[in-house]
C-alpha positions in Angstrom: 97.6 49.9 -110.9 97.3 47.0 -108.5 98.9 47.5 -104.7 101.7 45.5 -103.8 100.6 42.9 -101.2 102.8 44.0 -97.8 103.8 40.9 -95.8 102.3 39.9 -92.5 105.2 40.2 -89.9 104.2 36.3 -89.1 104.8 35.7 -92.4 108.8 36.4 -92.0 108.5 34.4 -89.0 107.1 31.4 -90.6 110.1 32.1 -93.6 112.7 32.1 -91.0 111.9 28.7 -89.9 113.2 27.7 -93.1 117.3 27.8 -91.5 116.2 24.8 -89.8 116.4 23.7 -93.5 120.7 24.0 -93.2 120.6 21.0 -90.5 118.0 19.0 -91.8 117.9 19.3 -95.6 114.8 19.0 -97.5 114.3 15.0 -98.2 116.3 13.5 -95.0 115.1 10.8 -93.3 114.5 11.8 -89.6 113.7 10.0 -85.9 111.3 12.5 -84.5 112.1 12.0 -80.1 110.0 13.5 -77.5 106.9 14.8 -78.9 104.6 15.4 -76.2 101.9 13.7 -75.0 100.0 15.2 -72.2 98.0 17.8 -71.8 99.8 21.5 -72.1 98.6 22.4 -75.5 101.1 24.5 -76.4 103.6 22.0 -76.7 100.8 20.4 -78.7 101.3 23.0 -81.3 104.8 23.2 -81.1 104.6 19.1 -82.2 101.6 20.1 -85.0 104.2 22.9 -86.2 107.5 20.3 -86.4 104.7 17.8 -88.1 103.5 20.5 -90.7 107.1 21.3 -91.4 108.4 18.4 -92.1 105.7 17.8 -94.7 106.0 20.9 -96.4 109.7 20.3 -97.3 109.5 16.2 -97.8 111.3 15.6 -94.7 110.4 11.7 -93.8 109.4 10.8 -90.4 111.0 7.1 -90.4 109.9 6.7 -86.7 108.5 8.6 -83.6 109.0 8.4 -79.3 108.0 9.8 -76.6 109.4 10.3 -73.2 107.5 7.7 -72.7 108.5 5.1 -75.0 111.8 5.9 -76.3 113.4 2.3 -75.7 117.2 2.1 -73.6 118.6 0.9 -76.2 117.5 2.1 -80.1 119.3 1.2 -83.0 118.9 3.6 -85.4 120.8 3.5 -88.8 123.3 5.7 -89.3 121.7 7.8 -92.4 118.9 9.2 -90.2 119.1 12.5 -88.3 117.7 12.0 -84.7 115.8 15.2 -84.2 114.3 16.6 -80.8 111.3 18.1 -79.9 111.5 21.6 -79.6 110.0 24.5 -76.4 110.5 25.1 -73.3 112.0 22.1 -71.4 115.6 22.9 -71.9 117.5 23.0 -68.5 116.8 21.8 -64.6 112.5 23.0 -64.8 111.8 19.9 -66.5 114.7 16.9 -65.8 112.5 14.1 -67.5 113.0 15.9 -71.0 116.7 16.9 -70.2 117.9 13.6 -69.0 116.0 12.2 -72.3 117.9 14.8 -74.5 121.1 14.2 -73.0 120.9 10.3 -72.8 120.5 10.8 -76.6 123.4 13.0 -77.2 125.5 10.4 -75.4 124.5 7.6 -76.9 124.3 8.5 -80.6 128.0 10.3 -81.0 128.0 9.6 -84.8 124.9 10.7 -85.8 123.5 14.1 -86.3 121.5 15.5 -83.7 118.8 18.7 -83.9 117.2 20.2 -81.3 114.3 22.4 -82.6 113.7 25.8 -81.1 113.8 25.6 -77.5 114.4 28.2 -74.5 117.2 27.6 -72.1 117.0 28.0 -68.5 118.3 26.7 -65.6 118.2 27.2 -62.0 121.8 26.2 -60.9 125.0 26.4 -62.9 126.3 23.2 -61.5 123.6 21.4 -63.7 123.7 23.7 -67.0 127.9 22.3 -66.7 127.2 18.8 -66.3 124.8 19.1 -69.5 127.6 20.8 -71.0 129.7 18.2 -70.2 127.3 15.7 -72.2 127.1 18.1 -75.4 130.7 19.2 -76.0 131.6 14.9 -76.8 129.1 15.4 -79.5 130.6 17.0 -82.7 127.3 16.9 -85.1 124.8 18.8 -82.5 122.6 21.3 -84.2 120.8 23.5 -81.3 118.1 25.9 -82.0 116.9 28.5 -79.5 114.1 30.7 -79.3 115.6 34.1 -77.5 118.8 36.0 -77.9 119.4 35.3 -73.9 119.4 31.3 -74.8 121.5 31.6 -77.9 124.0 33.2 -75.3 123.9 30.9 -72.7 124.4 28.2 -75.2 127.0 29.8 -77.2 129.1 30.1 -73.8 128.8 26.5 -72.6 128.3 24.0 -75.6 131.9 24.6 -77.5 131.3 21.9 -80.2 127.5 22.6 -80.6 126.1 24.7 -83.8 124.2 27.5 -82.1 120.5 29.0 -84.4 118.5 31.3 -82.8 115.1 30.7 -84.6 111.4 31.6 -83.6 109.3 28.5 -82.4 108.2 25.7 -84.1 104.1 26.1 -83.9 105.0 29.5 -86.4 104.7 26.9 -89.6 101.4 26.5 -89.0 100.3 30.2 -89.7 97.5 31.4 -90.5 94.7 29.6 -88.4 91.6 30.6 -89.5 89.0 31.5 -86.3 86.4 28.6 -86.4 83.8 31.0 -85.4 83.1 35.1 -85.3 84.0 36.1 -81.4 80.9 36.6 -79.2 82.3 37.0 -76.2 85.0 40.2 -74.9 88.3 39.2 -73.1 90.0 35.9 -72.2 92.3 35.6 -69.9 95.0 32.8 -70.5 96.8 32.7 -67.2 99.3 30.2 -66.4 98.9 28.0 -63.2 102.3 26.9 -62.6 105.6 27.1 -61.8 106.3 30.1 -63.9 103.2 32.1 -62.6 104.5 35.3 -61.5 102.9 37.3 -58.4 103.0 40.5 -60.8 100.1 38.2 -62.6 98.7 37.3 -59.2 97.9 40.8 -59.3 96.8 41.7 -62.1 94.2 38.9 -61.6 92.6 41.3 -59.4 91.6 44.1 -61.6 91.1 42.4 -64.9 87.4 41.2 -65.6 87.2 38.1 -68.3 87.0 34.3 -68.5 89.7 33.2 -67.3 91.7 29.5 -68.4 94.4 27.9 -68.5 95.5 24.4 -70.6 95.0 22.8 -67.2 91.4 24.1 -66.9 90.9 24.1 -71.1 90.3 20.1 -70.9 87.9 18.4 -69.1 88.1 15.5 -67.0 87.2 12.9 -69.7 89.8 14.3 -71.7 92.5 14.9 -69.4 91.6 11.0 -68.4 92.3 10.2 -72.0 94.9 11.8 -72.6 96.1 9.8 -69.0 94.9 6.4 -70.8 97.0 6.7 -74.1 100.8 7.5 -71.4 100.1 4.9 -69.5 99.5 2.3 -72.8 102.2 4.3 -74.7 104.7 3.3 -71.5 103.9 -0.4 -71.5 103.7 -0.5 -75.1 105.5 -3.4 -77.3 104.4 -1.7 -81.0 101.9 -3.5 -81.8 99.7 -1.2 -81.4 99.1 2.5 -83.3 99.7 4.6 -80.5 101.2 7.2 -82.2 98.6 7.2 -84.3 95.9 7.2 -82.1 96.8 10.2 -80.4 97.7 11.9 -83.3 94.5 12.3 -84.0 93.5 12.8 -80.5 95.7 15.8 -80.1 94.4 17.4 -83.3 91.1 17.3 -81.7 92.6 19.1 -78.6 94.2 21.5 -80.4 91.4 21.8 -82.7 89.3 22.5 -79.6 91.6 25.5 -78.2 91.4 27.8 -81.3 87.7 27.1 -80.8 87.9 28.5 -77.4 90.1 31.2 -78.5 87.7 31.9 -81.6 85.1 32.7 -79.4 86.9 35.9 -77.9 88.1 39.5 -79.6 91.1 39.6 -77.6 93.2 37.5 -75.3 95.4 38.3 -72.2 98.0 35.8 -71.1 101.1 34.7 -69.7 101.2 31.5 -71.4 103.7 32.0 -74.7 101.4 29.6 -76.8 98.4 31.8 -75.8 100.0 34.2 -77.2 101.4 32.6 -80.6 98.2 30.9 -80.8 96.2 34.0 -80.6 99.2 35.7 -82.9 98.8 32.7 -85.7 94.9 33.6 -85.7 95.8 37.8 -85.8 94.0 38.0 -82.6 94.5 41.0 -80.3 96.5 39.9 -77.6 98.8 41.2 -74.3 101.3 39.2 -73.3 102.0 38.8 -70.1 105.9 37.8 -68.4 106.8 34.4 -66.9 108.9 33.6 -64.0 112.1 34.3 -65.8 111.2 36.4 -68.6 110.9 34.0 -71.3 107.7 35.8 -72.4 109.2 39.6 -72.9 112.4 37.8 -74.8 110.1 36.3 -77.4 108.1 39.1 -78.1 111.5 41.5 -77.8 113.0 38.9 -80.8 109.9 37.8 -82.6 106.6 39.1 -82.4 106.8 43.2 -81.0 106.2 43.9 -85.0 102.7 42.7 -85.2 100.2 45.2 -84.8 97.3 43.8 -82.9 100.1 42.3 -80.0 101.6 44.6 -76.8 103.5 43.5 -74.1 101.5 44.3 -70.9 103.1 46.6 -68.3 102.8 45.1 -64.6 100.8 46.6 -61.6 
């Protein structure tokens, strides 16, 4: 009698993307705002996700800006959803995206506006209100968030908004196969920024491996690319591809992570793509908090199910 095929956990997550399907139905025409283009590859996945999605339910892309390009003044027809890249951007960490997201919501009141799965955080309450204040004159807002703590926050302060709480974008593209059979023991995937934590700083002490981060993951001919195609994409007038130029220049730079991360049996990190990228390639991974505990919410709503993942105790 043949055994009944039990699910992968990241299976149900890459299902439960689907909701995203009740705000933008299979078929729609879409304008596809703030995909990223510089080098922190896990936003990079979180665009390839949104990319893959939309294809696998016939969602058509009419048009695509970055922060970059996005003109002052867009006129988009009225029978196209303006959807927004989704992450980790929402709130006072990262104002260029924010003021972008907001300008939007204030300047397209009759259109339908979805925010893919993002995490919510701000620093002072003054600012989360003023956002507020831009969202709640906006009655077709369609907010998805990756934690139960965001889905609060948001619930609390954006009256006219519907509130989803959905796991993040880069899930659609489970599974990654590993490009190569691991070699080498333990990588360490240690953020470098503003959400390093000094529990981490620790830890760096005692823990022996290679250590990288998506600062240090890209060399200087690449990062200087990657530099090259902003700067054209900010002085752009259309005529050229951009978009399609470094569409296939981030596949190559995503392409080149899961080669890194291919190369290793298990991965250590505080970066949240570190660990959904080692999660959509069932690598072994610990997960390690950020500054404000964006890290222990995911895993606590998403991923504590899968086997091979633990959150990692500090020193």
């Amino acid at each position: 009698m043949p055994t009944e095929r039990i699910a992968h956990p990241m299976d149900g997550l890459k299902e439960r993307l689907r909701q995203i399907l009740q705000a933008i139905p299979p078929g729609s025409s879409i304008y596809y705002i703030d995909y990223p283009v510089y080098n922190n590859g896990g936003d990079l996945l979180i665009m390839k996700g949104a990319e893959a999605f939309f294809r696998d339910n016939g969602i058509r892309v009419r048009a695509r800006y970055s922060v970059l390009d996005f003109p002052d003044r867009l006129s988009i027809p009225g029978n196209q959803i303006i959807v927004l890249q989704g992450g980790g951007n929402f709130g006072d960490l990262y104002p260029v995206h924010q003021r972008l997201r907001e300008k939007i919501v204030a300047q397209y009141p009759f259109h339908r506006i979805v925010i893919l799965p993002q995490t919510i955080f701000y620093r002072e309450e003054e600012q989360f209100d003023r956002s507020a204040l831009v969202f709640n004159k906006h009655r077709d807002v369609h907010l998805f968030v990756r934690d139960p703590s965001s889905y609060a926050m948001a619930a609390k302060k954006f009256d006219r908004c519907s509130i989803y709480l959905s796991p993040d974008m880069a899930h659609q593209l489970w599974p990654i196969r590993p490009t190569t059979s691991p070699g080498k023991e333990l990588l360490c995937f240690f953020r470098t920024d503003i959400e390093r934590t000094g529990e981490q700083g620790r830890l760096e002490t005692n823990v022996q491996g290679d250590y990288l981060d998506w600062s240090s993951l890209y060399n200087k001919v690449e990062k200087k690319s990657i530099s090259m195609i902003g700067k054209m994409m900010a002085r752009s007038s259309g005529a050229m591809p951009l978009h399609a130029i470094w569409d296939r220049y981030s596949d190559y730079l995503v392409e080149k992570a899961i080669k890194r991360f291919s190369a290793y049996r298990r991965v250590k990190t505080s970066r949240l793509h570190g660990h959904i990228l080692s999660c959509l390639m069932d690598k072994p991974n610990g997960l390690l908090d950020n500054s404000y505990g964006k890290n222990s919410s995911y895993y606590h709503t998403w991923t504590n199910e899968i086997p091979t993942v633990r959150l990692e105790a500090m020193p």
